[in-house]
GUVEXVEX-256052 format. One record per residue (C-alpha): x, y, z; residue number from 1. Coordinates in Angstrom, 1 decimal, decimal comma. Layout:
BEGIN
> u / v / w / n
> X / Y / Z / NUM
...
This chain:
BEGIN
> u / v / w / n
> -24,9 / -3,6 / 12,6 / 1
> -23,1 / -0,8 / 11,7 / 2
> -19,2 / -1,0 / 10,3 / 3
> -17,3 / 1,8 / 12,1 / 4
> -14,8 / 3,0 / 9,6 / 5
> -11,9 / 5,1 / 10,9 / 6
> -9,1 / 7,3 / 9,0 / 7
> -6,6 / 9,9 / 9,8 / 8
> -8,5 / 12,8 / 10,4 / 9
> -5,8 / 15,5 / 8,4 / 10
> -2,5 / 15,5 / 6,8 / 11
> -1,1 / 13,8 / 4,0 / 12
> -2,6 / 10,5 / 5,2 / 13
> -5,8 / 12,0 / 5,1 / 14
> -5,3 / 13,7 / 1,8 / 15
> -4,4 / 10,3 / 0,3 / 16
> -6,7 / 8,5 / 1,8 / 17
> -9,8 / 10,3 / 0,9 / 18
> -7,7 / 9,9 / -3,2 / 19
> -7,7 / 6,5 / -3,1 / 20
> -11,1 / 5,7 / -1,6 / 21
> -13,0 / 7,7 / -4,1 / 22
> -10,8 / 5,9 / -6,8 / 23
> -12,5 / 2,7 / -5,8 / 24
> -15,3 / 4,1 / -5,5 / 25
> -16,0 / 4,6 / -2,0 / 26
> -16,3 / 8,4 / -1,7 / 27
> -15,9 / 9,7 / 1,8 / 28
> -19,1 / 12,5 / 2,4 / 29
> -17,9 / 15,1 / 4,8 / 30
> -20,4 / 17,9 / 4,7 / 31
> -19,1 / 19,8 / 7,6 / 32
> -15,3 / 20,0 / 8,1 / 33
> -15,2 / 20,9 / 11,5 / 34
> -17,3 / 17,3 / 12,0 / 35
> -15,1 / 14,1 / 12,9 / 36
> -17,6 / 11,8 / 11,0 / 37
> -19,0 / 11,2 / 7,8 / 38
> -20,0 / 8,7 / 5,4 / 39
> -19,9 / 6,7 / 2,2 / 40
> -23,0 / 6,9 / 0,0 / 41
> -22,6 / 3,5 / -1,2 / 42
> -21,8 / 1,6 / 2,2 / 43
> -25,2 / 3,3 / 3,6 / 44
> -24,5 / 0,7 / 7,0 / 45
> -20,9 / 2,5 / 7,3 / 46
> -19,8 / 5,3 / 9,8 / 47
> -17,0 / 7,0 / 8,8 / 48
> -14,8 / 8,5 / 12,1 / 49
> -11,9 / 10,4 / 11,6 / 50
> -8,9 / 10,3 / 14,1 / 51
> -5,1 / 10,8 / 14,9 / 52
> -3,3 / 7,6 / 13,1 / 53
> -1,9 / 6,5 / 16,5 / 54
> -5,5 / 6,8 / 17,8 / 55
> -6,7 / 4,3 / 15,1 / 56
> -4,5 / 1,7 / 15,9 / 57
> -5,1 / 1,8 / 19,5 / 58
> -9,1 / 2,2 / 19,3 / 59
> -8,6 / -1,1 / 16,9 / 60
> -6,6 / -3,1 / 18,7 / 61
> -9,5 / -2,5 / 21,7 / 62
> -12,3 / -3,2 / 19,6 / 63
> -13,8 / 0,6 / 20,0 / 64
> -13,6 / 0,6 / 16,0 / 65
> -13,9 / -2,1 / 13,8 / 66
> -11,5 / -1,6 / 10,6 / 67
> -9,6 / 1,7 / 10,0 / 68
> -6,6 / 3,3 / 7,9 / 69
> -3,5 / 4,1 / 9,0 / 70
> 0,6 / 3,7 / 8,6 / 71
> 1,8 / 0,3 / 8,6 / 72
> 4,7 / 1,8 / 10,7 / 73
> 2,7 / 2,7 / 13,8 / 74
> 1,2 / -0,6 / 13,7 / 75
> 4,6 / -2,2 / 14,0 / 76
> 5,3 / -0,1 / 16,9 / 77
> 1,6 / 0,1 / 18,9 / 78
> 0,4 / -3,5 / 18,2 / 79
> 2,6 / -5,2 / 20,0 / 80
> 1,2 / -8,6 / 21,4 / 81
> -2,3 / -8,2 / 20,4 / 82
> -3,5 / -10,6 / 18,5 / 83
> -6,9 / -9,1 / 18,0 / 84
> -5,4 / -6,4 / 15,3 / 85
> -5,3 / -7,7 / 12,2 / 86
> -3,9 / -6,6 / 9,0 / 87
> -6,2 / -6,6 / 6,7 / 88
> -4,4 / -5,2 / 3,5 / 89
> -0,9 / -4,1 / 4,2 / 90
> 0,1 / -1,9 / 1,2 / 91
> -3,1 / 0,6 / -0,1 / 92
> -0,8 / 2,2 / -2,5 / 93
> 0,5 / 5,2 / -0,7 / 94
> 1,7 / 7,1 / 2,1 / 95
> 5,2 / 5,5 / 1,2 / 96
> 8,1 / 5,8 / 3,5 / 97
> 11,0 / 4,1 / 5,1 / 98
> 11,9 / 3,6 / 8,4 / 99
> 15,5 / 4,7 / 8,8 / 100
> 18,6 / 5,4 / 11,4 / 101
> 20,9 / 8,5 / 11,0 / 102
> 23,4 / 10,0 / 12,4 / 103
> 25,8 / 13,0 / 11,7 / 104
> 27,2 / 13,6 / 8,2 / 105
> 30,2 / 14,3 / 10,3 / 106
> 30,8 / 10,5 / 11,2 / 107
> 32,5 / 9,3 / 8,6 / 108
> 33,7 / 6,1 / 10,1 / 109
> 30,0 / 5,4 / 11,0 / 110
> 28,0 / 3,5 / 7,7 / 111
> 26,8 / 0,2 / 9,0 / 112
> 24,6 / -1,2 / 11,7 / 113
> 27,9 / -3,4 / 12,9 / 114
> 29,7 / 0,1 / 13,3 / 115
> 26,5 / 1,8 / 15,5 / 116
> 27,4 / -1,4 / 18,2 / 117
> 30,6 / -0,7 / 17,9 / 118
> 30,2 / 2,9 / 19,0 / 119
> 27,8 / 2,3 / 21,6 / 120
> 30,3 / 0,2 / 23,2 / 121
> 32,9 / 2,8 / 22,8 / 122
> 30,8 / 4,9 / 24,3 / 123
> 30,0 / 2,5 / 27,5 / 124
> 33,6 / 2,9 / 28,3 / 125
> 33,4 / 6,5 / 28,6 / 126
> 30,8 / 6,2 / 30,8 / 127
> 27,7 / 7,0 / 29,0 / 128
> 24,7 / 5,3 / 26,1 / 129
> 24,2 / 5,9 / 22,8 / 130
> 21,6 / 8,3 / 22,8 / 131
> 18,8 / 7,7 / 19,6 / 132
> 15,9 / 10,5 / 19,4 / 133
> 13,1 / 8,3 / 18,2 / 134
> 8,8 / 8,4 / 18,5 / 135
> 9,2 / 4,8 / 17,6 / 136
> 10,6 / 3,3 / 20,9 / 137
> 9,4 / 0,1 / 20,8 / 138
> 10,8 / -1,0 / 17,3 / 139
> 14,1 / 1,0 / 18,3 / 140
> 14,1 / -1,3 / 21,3 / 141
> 14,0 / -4,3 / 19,2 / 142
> 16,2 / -3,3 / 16,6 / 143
> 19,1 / -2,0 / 19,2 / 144
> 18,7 / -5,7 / 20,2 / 145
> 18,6 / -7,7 / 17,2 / 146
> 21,6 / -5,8 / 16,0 / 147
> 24,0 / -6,0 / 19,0 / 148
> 23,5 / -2,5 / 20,3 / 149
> 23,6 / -3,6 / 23,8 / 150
> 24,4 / -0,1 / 25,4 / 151
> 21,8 / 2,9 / 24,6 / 152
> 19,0 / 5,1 / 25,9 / 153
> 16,0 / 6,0 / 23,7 / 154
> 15,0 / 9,5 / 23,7 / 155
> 11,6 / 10,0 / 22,9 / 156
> 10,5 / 12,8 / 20,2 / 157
> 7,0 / 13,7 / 19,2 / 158
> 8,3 / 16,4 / 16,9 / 159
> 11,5 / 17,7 / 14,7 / 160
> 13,1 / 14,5 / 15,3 / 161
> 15,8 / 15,5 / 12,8 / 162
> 17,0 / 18,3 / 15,1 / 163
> 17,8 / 16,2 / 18,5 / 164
> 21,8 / 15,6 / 17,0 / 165
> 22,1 / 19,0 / 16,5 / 166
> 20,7 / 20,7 / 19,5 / 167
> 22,8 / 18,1 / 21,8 / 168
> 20,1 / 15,9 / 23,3 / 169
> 20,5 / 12,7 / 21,1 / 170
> 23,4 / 11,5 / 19,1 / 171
> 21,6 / 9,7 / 16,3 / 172
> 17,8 / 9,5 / 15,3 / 173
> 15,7 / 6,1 / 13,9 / 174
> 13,0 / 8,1 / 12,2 / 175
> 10,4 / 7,9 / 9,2 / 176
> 11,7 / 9,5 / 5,7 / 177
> 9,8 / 9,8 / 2,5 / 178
> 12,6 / 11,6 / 0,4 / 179
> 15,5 / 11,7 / 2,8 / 180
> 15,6 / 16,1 / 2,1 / 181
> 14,9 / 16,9 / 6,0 / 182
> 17,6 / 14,7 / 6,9 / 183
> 19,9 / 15,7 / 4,4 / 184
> 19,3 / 19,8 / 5,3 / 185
> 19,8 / 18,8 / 8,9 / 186
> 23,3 / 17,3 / 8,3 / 187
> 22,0 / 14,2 / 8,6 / 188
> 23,0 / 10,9 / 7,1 / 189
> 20,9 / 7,4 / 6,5 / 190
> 23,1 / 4,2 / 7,9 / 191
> 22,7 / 0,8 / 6,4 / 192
> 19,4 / -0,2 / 4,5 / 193
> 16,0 / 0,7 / 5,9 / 194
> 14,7 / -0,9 / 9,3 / 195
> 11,4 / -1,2 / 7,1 / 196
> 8,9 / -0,1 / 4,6 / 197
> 6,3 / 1,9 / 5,1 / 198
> 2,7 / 2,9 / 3,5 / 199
> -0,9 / 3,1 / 4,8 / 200
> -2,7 / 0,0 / 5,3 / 201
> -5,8 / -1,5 / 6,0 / 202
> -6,6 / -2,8 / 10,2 / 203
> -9,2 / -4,3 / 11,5 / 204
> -10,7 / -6,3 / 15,3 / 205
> -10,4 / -10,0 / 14,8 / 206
> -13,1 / -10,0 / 17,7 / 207
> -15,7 / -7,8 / 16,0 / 208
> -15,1 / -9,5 / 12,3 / 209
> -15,6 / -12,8 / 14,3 / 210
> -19,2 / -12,1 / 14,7 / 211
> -20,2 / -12,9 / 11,2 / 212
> -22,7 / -10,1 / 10,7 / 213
> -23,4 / -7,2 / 8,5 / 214
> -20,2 / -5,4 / 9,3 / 215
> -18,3 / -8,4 / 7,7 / 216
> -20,2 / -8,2 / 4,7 / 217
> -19,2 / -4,3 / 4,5 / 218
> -15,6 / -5,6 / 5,1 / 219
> -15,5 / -7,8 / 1,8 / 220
> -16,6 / -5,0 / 0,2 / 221
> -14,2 / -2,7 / 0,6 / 222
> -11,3 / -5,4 / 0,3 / 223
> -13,1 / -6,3 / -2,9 / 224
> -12,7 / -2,8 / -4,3 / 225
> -9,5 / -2,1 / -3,0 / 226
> -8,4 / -5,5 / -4,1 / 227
> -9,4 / -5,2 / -7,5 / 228
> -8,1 / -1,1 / -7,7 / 229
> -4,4 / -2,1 / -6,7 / 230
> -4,3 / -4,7 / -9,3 / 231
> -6,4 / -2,2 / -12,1 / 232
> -3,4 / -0,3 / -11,8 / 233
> -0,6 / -2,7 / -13,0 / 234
> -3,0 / -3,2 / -16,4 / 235
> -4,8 / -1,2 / -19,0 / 236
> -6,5 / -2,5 / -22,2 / 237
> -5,3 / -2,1 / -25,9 / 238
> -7,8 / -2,0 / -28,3 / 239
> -6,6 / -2,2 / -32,0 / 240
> -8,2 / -2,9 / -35,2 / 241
> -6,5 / -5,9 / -37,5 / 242
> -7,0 / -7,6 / -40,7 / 243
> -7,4 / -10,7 / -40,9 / 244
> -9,4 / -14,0 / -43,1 / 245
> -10,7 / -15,0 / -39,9 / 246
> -11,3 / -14,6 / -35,9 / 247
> -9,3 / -17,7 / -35,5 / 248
> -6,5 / -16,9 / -37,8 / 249
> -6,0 / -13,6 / -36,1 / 250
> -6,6 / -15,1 / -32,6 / 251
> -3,5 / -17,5 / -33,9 / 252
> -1,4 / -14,7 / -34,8 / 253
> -2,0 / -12,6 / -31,6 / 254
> -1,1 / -15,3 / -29,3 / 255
> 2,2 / -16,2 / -30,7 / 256
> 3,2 / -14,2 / -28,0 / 257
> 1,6 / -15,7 / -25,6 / 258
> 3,1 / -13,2 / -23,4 / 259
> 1,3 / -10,7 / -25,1 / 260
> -2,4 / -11,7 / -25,4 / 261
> -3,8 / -10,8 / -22,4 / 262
> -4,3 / -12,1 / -19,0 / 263
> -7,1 / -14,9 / -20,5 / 264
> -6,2 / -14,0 / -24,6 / 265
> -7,2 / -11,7 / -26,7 / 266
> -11,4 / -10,8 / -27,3 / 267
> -11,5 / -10,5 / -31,2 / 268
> -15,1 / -8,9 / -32,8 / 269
> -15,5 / -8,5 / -36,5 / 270
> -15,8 / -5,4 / -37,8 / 271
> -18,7 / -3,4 / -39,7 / 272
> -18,3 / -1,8 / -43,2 / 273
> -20,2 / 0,6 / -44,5 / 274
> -19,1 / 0,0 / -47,9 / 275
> -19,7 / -3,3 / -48,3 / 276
> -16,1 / -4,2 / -48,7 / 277
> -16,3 / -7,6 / -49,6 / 278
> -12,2 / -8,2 / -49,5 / 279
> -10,6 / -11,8 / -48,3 / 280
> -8,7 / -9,4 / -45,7 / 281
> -11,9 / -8,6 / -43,1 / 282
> -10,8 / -5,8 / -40,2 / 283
> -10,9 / -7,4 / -36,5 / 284
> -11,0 / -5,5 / -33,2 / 285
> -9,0 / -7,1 / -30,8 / 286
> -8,9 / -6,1 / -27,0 / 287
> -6,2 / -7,1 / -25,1 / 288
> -5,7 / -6,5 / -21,0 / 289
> -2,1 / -6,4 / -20,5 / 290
> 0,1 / -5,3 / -18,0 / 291
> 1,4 / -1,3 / -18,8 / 292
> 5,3 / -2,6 / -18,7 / 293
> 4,1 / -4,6 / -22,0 / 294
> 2,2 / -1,6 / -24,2 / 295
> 5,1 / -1,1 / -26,5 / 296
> 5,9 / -4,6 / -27,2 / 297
> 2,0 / -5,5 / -28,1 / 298
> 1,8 / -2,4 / -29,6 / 299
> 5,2 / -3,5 / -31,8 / 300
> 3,6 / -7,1 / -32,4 / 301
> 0,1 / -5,5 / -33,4 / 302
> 1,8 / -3,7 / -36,3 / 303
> 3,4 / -6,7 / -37,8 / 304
> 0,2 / -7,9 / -37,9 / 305
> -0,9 / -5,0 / -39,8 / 306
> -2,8 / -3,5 / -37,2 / 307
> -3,7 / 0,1 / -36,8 / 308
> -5,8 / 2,8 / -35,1 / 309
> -4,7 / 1,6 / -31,6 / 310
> -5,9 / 2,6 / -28,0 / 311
> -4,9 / 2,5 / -24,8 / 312
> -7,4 / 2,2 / -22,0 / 313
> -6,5 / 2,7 / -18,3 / 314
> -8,7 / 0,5 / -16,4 / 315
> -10,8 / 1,0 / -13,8 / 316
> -10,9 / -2,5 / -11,9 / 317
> -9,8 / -6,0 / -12,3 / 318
> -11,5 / -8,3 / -10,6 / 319
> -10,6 / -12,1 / -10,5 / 320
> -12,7 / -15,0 / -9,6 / 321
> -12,0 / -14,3 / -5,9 / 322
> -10,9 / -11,7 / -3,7 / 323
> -7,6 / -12,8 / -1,8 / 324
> -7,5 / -10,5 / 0,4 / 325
> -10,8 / -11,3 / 2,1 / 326
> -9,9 / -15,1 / 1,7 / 327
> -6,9 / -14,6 / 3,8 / 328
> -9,3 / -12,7 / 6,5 / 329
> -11,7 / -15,7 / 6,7 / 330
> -8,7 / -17,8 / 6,9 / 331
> -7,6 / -16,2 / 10,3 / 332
> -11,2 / -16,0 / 11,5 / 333
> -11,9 / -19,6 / 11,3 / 334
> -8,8 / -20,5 / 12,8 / 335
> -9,3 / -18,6 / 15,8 / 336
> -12,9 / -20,3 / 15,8 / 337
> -11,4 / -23,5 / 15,1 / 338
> -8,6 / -23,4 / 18,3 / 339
> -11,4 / -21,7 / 20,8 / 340
C-alpha cells in the first residue's frame, strides 16, 4: 500500500522541512509548485501531500493520512483524547518555539503565574474576566485551570495575536514566540517560564500503522534516517596521524581518556611510506567519532601524543544497532494489539 506522507504546504515549516528531509536523504520532488503533492525518489511507495499544519493533525488523527509533519504545539492543542495520533518523533530539530503568556509592559506588578489569578480575581470583583487573545484555546483552557485562574474568557485569534492588548479586545495574550521581538515591539512582556516547548515533529494513525503492511516498512525508514540524522549531528570524526611502536601501544595511549576515544575506541591503520622509513617510531591513523563539545580536548590529547595533520569530519549519520524510535512505535502497536 501506499504511505501518505503529509507536510506543511508553505512557510517556515515548510522551508525547514523540505532542509531537513533532504539532509537525511529523503528529498521531497515537487515539479510543479502550484501542485499539492509530490514525492520522494527513494520511498517510490510514498505520496507526498502538502497541507495547512492544523490540517495535518486533524487529517491524522482521522486516519485520512497516515504519518505527517507538523508543530508539536498544535498537536497539544488539536489531539485532544485521541488515542489514535501518535507521536512518532517529537523533536525533528527545528521550527523551535515557546509557548508563552504576556501581558502589558505596563504591569509592573504582574511577573508570575500566582499574580495572573490574582488579577483575574481582582477583576471578578469589578464585574468582568480576564480576557487572553489566544488561537490555542484548548491548552489556555487547561492552563487557566491548572494554575488557579478560575475567572477568564478566551478570545480567539487567528492572526496578529500580539495586537489584541493594544487595540482593547483582550488584556493579555498566551501565544507562540520564537525570539520574543513581536512581543517586545508590541509592548509586550513574557510572564513566568514557558507553558511549553515547541518544534516540528513527526505524527502518525495508530490504526493504519497497526496494519502491519508496506506503509510500516516506509515508516521505519524514515525514523531510521531521521533517527540516525539527529544523532549525526551531536558527533563528527577526527582523523589524525600519530607515531607510535605499535597499533596497540597507541590504542593504549588514546584511550587513557577513555572519554576521548570515541563512542566504541579509536580505529587505528598503519601508515604507508614511500621512503622506506624503517624508524622504531611507525606513523598511525587514528579515527575517532566523538561528540563536537570534545574536538578541542581530543585534539589537545592527540598532540601530546605527538600527533599531527588533524581533520575534522562532519558526519553524515550515526546509526546504532537499533532504531529507538521505531522500537518505541512497535511498542505501542503491540500493546494496543495485546489489550484488543
Amino acid at each position: 500500500m501506499i504511505l501518505r506522507f503529509a507536510i506543511p504546504s508553505k512557510g517556515s515549516l515548510y522551508d525547514g522541512t523540505l532542509s531537513f528531509l533532504e539532509g537525511c536523504g529523503l528529498k521531497i520532488s515537487r515539479p510543479n509548485p502550484r501542485r499539492y503533492t509530490a514525492h520522494i525518489r527513494t520511498l517510490p511507495d510514498t505520496e507526498v501531500l502538502l497541507h495547512r499544519p492544523d490540517d495535518i493533525i486533524e487529517k491524522v488523527a482521522e486516519g485520512e493520512i497516515d504519518i505527517g509533519i507538523s508543530g508539536f504545539d498544535l498537536v497539544e492543542e488539536l489531539r485532544g483524547d485521541r488515542d489514535d495520533l501518535l507521536v512518532l518523533y517529537e523533536d525533528i530539530g527545528f521550527g523551535r518555539c515557546e509557548l508563552v503568556v504576556a501581558v502589558p509592559e505596563t504591569w509592573i506588578d504582574v511577573s508570575s503565574w500566582r499574580d495572573l489569578a490574582d488579577l483575574a480575581v481582582e477583576l471578578h470583583w469589578q464585574g468582568r474576566p480576564l480576557r487572553i487573545a489566544t488561537k490555542f484555546t484548548e491548552t489556555a483552557r487547561r492552563f487557566c485551570y491548572a494554575n488557579g485562574i478560575n475567572y477568564f474568557q478566551l478570545v480567539d485569534s487567528r492572526g496578529a495575536t500580539e495586537a489584541a492588548p493594544g487595540l482593547g479586545y483582550a488584556d493579555i495574550i498566551l501565544d507562540i514566540t520564537e525570539t520574543g521581538t513581536t512581543l517586545r515591539d508590541n509592548q509586550l512582556k513574557i510572564v513566568g517560564p514557558p507553558i511549553f516547548h515547541s518544534q516540528a515533529c513527526l505524527i502518525g494513525h495508530r490504526g493504519n500503522l497497526s496494519a502491519r503492511d508496506a506503509r510500516l516498512n516506509g515508516v521505519k525508514t524514515i525514523l531510521e534516517l531521521i533517527e540516525a540524522r539527529r544523532r549525526a549531528r551531536l558527533y563528527v570524526q577526527v582523523v589524525a596521524n600519530v607515531p607510535g611502536k605499535s597499533i596497540e601501544d597507541v590504542g593504549l595511549r588514546v584511550s587513557q581518556q577513555p572519554e576521548l576515544a570515541g563512542m566504541q575506541g579509536p580505529t587505528i591503520a598503519p601508515m604507508w611510506h614511500s621512503d622506506g622509513n624503517n624508524s622504531s617510531m611507525q606513523l598511525y591513523t587514528v579515527t575517532i567519532m566523538i561528540p563536537q563539545d570534545r574536538v578541542l580536548a581530543l585534539v589537545d590529547h592527540l598532540r601530546e601524543m605527538g600527533g599531527g595533520a588533524m581533520a575534522v569530519v562532519p558526519t553524515q549519520y550515526v546509526f546504532e544497532s537499533n532504531c529507538v524510535a521505531y522500537d518505541q512505535l512497535v511498542a505501542q502497536l503491540e500493546a494496543v494489539d495485546v489489550s484488543v
